[in-house]
Structure formats: C-alpha cells, structure tokens
MIBA-316748 format. One record per residue (C-alpha): residue number from 0; x, y, z. Coordinates in steps of 0.1 Angstrom, whole numbers, plus 5000, padded with zeros to 4 digits. Layout:
! residues N
<k: NUM, px: X, py: Y, pz: Z> $
...
This chain:
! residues 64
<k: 0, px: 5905, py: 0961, pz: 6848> $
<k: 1, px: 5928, py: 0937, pz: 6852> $
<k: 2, px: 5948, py: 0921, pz: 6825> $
<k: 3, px: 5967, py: 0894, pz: 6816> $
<k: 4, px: 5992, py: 0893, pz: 6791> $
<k: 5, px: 6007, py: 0861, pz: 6771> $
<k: 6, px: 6019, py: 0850, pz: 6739> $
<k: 7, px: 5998, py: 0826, pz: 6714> $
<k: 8, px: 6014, py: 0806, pz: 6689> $
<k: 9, px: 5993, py: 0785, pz: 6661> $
<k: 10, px: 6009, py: 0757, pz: 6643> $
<k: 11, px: 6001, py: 0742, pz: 6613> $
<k: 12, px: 6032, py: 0723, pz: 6606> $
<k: 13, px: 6048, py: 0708, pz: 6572> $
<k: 14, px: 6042, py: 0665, pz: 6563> $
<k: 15, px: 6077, py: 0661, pz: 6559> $
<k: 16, px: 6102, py: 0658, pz: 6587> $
<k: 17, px: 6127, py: 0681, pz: 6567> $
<k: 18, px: 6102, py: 0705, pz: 6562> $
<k: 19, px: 6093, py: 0711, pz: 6593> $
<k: 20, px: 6128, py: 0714, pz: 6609> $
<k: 21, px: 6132, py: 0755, pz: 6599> $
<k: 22, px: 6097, py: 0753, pz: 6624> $
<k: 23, px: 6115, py: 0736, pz: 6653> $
<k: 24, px: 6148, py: 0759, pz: 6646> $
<k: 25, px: 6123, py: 0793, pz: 6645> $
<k: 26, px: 6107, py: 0783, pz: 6677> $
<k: 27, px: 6137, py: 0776, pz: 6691> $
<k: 28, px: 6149, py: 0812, pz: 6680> $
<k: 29, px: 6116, py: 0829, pz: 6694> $
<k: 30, px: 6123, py: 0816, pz: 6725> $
<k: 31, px: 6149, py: 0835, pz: 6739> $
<k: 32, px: 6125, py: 0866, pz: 6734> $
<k: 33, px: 6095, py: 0858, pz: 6754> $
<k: 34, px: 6112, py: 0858, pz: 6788> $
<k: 35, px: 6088, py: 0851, pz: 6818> $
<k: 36, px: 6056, py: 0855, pz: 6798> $
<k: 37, px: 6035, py: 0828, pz: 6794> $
<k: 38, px: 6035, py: 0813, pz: 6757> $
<k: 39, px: 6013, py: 0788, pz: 6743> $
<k: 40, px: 6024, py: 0769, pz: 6712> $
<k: 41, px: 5992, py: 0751, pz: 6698> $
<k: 42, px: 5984, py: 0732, pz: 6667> $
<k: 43, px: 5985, py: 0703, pz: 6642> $
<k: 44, px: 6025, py: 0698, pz: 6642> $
<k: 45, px: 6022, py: 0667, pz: 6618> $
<k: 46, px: 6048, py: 0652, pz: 6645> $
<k: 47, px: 6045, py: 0626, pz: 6666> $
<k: 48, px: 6069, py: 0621, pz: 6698> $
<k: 49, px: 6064, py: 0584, pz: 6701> $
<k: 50, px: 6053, py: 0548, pz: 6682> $
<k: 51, px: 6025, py: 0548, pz: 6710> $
<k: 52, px: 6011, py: 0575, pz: 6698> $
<k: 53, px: 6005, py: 0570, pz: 6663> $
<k: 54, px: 5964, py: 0553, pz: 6659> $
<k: 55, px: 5954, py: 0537, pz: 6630> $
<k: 56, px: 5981, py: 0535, pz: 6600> $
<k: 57, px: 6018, py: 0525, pz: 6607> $
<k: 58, px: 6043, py: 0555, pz: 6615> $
<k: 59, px: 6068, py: 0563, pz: 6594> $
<k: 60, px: 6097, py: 0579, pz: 6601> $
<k: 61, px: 6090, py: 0611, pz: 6588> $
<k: 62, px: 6066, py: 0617, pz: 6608> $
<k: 63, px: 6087, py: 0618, pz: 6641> $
C-alpha cells in the first residue's frame, strides 16, 4: 500500500477581528513545524480578504 501523508486543519474562526487574531498568530506559529508536508487549512474563518467579496449585507470592518 501506498500512502500519503498530510496535515488537516478545520477552522471555525471567532466574529470579531480581535478575536480571531490569537488564530492568525497560532497558524502562523504551526507553520514552521509542518516543513514540506502538504497542509490544508479549511473552514468558516469569519474573514473576508476583500469588499468584493462580501454578498448581501455591507462589510464591516471587523470582518476583514
């Protein structure tokens, strides 16, 4: 058998832009650690990168 071996990473991230910076800083600090395996960091981040991105209701700023 063959097999494959990667890291899986499931999100479920805070409303609040302050609450969810200790989950950017931790990801940031896992990192370092995975090396050259593959890692796959999924989920609901409550974020959104850009205005463009946001359907429906108006972004606020806590949610980028």
């Amino acid at each position: 058998m063959n097999s494959k071996q990667f890291y899986l990473t499931c999100i479920y991230g805070f409303n609040g832009r302050e609450e969810r910076e200790p989950l950017w800083a931790a990801l940031q600090s896992i990192s370092p650690h995975i090396g050259q395996v593959p890692w796959c960091v999924a989920g609901d981040f409550n974020a959104v990168m850009n205005k463009q991105d946001r359907l429906g209701a108006a972004i606020r700023w806590s949610e980028m």
